[in-house]
C-alpha positions in Angstrom: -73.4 24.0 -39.0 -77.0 23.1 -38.6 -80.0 25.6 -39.4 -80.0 26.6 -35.3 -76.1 27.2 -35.5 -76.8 28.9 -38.6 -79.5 31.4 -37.1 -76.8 31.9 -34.3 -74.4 32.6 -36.5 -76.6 35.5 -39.1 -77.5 37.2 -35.5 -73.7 37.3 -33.9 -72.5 39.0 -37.1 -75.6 41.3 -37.2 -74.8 42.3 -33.4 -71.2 42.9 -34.2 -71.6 45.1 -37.4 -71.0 42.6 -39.6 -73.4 41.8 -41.6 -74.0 44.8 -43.7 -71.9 47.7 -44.5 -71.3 51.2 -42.6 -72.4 53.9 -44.0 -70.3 57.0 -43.6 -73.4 59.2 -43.9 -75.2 57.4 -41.1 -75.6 59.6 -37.4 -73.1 58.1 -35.0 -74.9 56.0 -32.0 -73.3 58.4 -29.6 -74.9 61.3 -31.1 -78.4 59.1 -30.9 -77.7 58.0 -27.3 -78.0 61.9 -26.5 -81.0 62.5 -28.5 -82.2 59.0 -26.4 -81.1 60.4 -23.4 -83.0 63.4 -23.6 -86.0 62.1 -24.6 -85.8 59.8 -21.6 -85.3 63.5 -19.2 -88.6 64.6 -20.9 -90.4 61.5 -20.2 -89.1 61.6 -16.3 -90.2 65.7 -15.9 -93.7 64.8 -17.6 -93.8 62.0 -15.1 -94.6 59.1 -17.3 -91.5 57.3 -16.2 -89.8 57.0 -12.9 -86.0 58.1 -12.9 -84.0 55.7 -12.2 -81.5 56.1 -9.3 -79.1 53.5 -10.7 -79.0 55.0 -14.1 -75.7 55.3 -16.2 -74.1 56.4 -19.3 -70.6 54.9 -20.8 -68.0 56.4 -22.5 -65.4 55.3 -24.7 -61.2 57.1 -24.8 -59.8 55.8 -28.4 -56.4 57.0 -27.5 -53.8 55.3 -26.8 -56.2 52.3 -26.1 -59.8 51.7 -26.6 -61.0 52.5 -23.0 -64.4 52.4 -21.6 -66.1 54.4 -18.5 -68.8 54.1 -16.9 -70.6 57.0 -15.2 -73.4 57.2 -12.6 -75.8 59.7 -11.2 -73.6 60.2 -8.1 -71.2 61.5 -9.6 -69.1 58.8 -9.6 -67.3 56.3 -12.6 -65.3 52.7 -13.4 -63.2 51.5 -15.6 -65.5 48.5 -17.5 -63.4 47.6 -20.5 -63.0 44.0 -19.1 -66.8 43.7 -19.5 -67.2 44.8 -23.1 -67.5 41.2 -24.9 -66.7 42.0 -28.2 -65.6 45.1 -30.9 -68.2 47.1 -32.7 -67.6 49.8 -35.6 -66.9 53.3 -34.5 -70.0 55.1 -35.3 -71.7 52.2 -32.8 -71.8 52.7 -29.1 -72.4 50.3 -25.8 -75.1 51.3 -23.3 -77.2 49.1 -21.1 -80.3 47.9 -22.0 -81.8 50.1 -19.3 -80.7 53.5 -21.0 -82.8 52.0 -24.2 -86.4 51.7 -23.1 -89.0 51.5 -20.2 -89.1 48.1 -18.5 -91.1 46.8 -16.3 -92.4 43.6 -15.4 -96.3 43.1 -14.9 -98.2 41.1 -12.5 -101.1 38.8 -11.4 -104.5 39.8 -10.5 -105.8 38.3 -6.8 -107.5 34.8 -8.6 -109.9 35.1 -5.9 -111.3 38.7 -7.2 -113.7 37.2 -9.9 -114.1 41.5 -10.9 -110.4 41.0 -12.6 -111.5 38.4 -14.7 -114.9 38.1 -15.5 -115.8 39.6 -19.3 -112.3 40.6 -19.5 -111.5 42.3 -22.9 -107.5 43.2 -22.5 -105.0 40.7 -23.5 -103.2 39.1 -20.4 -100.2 37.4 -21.4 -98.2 34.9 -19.5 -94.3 33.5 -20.7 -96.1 30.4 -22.3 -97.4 32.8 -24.7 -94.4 34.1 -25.8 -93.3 32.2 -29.1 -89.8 34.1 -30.2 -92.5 35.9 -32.8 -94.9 38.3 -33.2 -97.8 37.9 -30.3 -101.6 38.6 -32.0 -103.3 37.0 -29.0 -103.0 35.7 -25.9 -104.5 32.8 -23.9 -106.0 35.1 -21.1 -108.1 38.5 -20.3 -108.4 40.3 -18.1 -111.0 43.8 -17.3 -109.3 47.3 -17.0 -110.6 47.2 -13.3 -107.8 45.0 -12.9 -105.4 46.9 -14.3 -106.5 50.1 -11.7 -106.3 48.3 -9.0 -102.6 46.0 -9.4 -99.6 47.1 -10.8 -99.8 46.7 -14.1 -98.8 48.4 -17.2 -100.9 48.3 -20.7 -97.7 48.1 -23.3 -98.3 49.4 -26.7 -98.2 47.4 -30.1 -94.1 47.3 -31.0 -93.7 46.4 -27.1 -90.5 43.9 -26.7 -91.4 40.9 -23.9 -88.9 38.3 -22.6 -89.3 35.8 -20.1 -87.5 36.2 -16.2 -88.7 32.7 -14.9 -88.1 29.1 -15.0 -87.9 27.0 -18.4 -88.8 29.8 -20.5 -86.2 31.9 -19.6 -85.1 34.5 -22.3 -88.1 33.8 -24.5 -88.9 36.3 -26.5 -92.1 38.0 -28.0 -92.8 41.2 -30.2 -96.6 42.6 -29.5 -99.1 43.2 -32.3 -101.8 43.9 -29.6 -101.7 46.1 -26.6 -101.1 43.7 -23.5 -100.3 43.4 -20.5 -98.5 40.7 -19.0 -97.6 38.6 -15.2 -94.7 39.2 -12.9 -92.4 36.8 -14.9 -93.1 38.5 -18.3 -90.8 41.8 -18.5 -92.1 44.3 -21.4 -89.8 46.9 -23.1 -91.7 50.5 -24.8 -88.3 50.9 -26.7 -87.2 54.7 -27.0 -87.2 56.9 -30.1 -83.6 56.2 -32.0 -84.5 52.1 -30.9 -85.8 49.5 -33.5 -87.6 47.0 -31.4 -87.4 44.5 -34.4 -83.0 45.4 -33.8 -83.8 45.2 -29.9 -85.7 42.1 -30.4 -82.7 40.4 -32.4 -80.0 41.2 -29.9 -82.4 39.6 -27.1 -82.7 36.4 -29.1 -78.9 36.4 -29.8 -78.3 37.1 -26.0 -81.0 34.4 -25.3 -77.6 31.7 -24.2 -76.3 34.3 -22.1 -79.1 35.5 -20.6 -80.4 32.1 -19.6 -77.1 31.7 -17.6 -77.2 34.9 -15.7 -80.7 33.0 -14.0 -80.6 32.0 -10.6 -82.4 29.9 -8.5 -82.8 26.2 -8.1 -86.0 24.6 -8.8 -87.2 27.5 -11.0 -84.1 29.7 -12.3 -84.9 33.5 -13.2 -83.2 36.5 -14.1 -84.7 39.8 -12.6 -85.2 43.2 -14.3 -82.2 44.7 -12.7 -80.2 42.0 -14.4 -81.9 42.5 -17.5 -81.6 45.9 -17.5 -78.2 46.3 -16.6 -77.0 43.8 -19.7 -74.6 45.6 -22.3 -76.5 46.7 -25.5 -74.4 47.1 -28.6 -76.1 50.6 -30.2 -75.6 51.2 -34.4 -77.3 54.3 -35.9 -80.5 54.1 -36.3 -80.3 53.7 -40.4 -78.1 50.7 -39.5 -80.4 49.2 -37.4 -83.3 49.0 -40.2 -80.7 47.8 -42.6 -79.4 45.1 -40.2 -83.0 43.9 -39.5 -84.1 43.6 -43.2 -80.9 41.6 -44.1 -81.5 39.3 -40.6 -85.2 39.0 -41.3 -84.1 38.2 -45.2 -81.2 35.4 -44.4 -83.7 33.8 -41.6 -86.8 33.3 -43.9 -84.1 31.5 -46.5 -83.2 29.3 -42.8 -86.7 28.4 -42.5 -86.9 27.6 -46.2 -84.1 25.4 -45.6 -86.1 23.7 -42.6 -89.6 23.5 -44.5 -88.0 22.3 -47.5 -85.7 19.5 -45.6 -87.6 16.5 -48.0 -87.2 18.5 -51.2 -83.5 19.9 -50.2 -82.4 15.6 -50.1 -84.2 15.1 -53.0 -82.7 17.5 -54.3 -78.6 15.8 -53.3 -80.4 12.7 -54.5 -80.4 14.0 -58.0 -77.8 15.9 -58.2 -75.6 12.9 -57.0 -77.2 11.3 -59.9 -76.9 14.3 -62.5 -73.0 14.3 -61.7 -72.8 11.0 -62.1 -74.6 10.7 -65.5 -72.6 13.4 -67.0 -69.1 12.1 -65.6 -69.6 8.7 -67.6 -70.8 10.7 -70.8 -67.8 13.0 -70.3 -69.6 15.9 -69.8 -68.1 16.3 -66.1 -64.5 17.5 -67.1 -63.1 19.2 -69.8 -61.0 17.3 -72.1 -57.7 17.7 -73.1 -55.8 17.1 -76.6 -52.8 15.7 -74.8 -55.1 12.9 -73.3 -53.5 9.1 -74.6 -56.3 8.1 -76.1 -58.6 5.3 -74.3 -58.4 3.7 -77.6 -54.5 2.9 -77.0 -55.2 2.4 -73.5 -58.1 -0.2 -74.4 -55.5 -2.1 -77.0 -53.1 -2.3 -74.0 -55.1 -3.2 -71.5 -56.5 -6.6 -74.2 -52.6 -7.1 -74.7 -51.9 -7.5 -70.9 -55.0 -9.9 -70.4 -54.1 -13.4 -69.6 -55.1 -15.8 -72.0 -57.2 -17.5 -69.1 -59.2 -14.8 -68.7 -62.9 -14.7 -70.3 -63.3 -12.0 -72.9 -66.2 -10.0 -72.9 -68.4 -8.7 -76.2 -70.4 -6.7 -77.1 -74.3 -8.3 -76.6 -77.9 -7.3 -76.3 -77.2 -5.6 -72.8 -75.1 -2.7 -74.4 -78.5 -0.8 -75.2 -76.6 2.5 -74.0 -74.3 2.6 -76.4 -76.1 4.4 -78.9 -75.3 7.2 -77.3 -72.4 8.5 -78.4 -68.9 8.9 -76.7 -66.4 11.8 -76.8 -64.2 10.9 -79.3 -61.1 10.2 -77.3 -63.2 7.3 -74.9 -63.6 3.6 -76.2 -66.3 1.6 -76.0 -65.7 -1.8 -74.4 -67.4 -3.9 -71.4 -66.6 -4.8 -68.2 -65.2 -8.2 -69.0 -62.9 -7.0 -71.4 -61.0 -4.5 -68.7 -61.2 -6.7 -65.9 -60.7 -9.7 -63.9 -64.0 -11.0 -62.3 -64.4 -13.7 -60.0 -66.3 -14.5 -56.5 -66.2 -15.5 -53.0 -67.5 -19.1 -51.3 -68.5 -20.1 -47.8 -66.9 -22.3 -45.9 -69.6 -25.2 -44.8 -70.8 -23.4 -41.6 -70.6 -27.0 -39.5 -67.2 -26.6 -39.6 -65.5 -24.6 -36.7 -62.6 -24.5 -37.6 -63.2 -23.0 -40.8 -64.6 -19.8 -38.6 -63.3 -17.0 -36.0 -59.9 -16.7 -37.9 -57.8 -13.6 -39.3 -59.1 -13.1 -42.5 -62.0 -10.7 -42.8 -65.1 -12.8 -44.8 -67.5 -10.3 -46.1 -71.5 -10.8 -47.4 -73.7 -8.5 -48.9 -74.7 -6.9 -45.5 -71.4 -5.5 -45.2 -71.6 -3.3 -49.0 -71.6 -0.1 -48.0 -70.9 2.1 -50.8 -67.5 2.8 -49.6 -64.8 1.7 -48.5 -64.4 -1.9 -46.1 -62.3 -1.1 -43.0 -63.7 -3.8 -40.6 -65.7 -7.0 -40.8 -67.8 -8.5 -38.5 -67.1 -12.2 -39.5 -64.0 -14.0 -40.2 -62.4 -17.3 -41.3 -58.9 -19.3 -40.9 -56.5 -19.6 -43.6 -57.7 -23.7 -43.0 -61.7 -22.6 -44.0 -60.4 -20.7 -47.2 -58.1 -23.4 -48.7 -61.3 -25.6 -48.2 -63.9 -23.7 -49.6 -64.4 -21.5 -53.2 -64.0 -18.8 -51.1 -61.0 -16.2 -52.2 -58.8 -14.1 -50.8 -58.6 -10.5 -52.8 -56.1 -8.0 -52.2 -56.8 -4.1 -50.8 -58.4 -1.9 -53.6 -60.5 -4.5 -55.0 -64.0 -3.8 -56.1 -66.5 -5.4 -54.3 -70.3 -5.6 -56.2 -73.4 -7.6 -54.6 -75.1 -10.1 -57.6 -77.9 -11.2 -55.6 -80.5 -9.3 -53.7 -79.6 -5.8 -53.4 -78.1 -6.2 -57.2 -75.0 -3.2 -57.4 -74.3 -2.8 -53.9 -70.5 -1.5 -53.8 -67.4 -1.9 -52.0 -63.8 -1.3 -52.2 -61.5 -3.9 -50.3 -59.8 -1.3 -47.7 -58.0 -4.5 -46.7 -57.0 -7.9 -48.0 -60.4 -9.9 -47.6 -62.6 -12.7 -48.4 -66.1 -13.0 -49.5 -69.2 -15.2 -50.0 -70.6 -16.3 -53.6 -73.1 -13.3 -53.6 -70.4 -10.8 -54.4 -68.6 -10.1 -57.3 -64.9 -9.0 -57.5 -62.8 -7.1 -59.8 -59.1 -6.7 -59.1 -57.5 -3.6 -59.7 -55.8 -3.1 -62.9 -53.6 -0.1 -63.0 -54.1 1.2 -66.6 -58.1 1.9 -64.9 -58.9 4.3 -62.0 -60.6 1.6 -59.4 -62.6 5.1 -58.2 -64.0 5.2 -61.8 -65.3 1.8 -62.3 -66.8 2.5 -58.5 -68.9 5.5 -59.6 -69.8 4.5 -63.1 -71.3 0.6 -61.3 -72.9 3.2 -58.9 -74.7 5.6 -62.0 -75.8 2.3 -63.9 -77.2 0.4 -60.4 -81.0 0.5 -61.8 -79.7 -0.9 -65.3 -78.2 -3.7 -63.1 -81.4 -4.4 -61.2 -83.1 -4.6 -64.4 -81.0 -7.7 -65.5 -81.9 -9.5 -62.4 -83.7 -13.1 -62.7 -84.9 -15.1 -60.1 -88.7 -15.5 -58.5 -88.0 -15.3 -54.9 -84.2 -13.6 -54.9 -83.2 -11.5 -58.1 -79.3 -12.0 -59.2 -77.0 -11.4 -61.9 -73.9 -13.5 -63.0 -70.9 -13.0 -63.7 -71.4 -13.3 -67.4 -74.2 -10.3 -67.3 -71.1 -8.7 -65.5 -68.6 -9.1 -67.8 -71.0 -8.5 -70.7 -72.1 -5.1 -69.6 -71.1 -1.7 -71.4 -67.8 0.2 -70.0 -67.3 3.6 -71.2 -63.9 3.7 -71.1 -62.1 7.4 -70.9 -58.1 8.3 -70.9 -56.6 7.3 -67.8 -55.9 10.7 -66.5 -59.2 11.9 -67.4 -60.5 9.0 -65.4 -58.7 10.9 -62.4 -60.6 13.8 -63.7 -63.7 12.6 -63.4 -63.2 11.3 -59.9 -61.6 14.3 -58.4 -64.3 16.1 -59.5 -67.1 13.6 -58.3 -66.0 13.6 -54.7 -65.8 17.8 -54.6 -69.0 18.0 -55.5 -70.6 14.9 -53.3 -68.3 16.5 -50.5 -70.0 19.7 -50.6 -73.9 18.1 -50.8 -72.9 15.8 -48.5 -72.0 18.4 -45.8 -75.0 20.8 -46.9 -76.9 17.6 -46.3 -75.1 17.1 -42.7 -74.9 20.6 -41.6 -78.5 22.0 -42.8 -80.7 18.9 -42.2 
């Protein structure tokens, strides 16, 4: 879920009462609707609004089945449960947008008539000024002359404007000025009982839906009647100032999210690197008592090595081991636990030494993970003639020259060039562990590197470097718990950024 989903998704429970709790002591919406509907019969007799002929109220029978009615000013009603897209609590109630406020649509002043225009002083505002936001100014004026003489309507600060026409369909605006606007701007004076900020948040949840009820072809639009006849989901009027503070709370952390993109992957950045520094100092895991000591794992491991194999000490590299261990981990170095080796390539005149069935790996190919596929490949012929050597699946792959530490883990039997290190598996060692300690001490690797044009490390500076060694099933531990945690950054990383 990216931060757009995410605004979706904080607006669809807000709209469907479920963002914050009922209250029992809140007026019901049906008893608001009346007070609404009266106040709009006031507004008609004083003649500030027209009536409207199409007007319509709905109704809802609980019993035996949630039921909803429609009524109109003839007298006459149908059944529109089939329409009603969703549940809402009981103390909300569905209306249509027309029962909720005074809409109208503005217009354009003749271009021609230089009186409508010139020294203009009242905000004229066209759908490329609307900005999903609050609107404190607009791009055009026009003179109050204008106004007299065209069909337009001066709406009040808290005014709600949406967009009818072409690519800016369903954009939205909230005004901070008094304006008036063109023919494909429509402006909503919400009624008393009606928080424009709650109005406004429906409209920009709707915004999906309402962009597909446009027609047209070269320039799609939605009229007022459309608009106006679009179901409204109605809480009490405490509800709706408790919904909007929580929406307008959750969104500003969104856009915190969005501002703070660089700092939010710094942030996985380090904390990658923080669990990783306290898994190999054992500070990731508890311990437990009951834990075979690395100490008799480390004495069976040297038993099991074959006398060909080169032991590793204890040398001038080791620097971090004075820091101190938990007591149930040994200290010991790579060489000791494992067998090292590398990879060779074939002499490249050779043919047939090439496009074969074994998978030949170089540096490129490292990817911190696991090694599914290969781009290049050798015949059996090119590795019996060459130092390259086959290594079986769950080997650990690590680059020596160049981009010193890169990993791998063999997800198949494979081959590789001289520039990459191996270290067959050994089951008394979790291959996962020796993967994400080489990955915590990478830097301390690139400082061992020599060379003028092309750093590297050997072997030997390998086999010679410090391995914190902890119980075998705390190594399991320590990875199950690594790749939780980088499985949870990695899809805050994914789904916010």
């Amino acid at each position: 879920m990216n931060t757009k989903q995410l605004r979706q998704k904080i607006l669809d429970l807000a709209i469907r009462g479920q963002l914050v709790p009922q209250d029992s002591n809140d007026e019901p919406a049906s008893v608001l609707l009346e007070k609404i509907r009266a106040e709009k019969q006031t507004l008609i007799e004083q003649k500030k609004i027209k009536k409207d002929k199409k007007s319509s109220y709905i109704t809802c029978d609980l019993s035996p089945y949630q039921k909803y009615t429609e009524h109109f000013a003839d007298g006459s009603s149908k059944n529109i449960t089939d329409e009603i897209p969703f549940e809402i609590p009981k103390n909300w109630a569905w209306c249509r947008l027309g029962e909720i406020g005074n809409w109208a649509a503005g217009s354009t002043p003749s271009r021609k008539e230089i009186k409508y225009y010139q020294k203009g002083i009242i905000p004229w505002l066209k759908t490329g000024d609307l900005n999903d936001s609050f609107i404190n100014e607009t791009s055009e004026f026009i003179t109050e002359l204008a106004i007299e003489e065209n069909t337009l309507r001066l709406n009040p600060i808290g005014s709600v404007l949406i967009a009818m026409y072409g690519a800016t369909t369903g954009k939205l605006g909230l005004l901070n000025i008094e304006a008036t606007t063109n023919q494909a701007c429509c402006a909503c004076i919400p009624f008393s009982g009606i928080n424009n900020r709650f109005l406004f948040f429906y409209l920009l949840s709707q915004k999906q839906n309402i962009q597909e009820k446009a027609e047209g072809g070269a320039q799609p639009n939605i009229s007022k009647e459309k608009l106006i006849n679009i179901l409204f989901p109605l809480p009490p009027l405490s509800e709706q100032r408790r919904i909007v503070e929580k929406i307008e709370e959750l969104l500003a952390l969104v856009d915190d999210l969005e501002t703070n993109k660089t700092d939010l992957q710094s942030y996985i950045k380090q904390a990658k690197s923080k669990v990783l520094e306290m898994a190999i100092r054992g500070e990731l895991v508890p311990k437990n008592p009951e834990d075979e000591p690395a100490s008799v794992l480390l004495e069976r491991i040297k038993n099991e090595q074959k006398s060909s194999k080169s032991k590793g000490k204890t040398t001038e590299h080791n620097t971090h081991y004075e820091e101190e261990l938990p007591k149930n981990w040994a200290k010991t170095t790579l060489g000791e636990c494992f067998e090292w080796g590398s990879g060779g390539t074939p002499t490249s005149s050779v043919k047939k030494y090439y496009d074969g069935n074994i998978p030949w790996l170089v540096i490129g190919d490292l990817n911190d993970n696991y090694i599914n596929t290969s781009d290049k490949t050798i015949t059996q012929f090119g590795l019996e003639n060459s130092s390259a050597k086959l290594v079986p699946k769950g080997t650990l792959l690590l680059a020596m020259y160049g981009s010193i530490g890169k990993l791998g883990i063999a997800g198949m039997p494979l081959a590789t060039n001289q520039a990459i290190a191996f270290a067959l598996e050994n089951k008394e060692i979790n291959t996962k562990y020796l993967f994400y300690y080489l990955l915590s001490v990478r830097s301390s690797l690139n400082l061992l590197g020599k060379g003028a044009t092309q750093k590297n490390i050997s072997q030997s500076i390998i086999k010679d470097f410090h391995f914190p060694l902890p119980p075998l099933a705390e190594q399991h531990r320590i990875v199950e718990k690594i790749e939780h945690i980088f499985t949870v950054l990695e899809e805050l990383e994914e789904n916010i950024l």
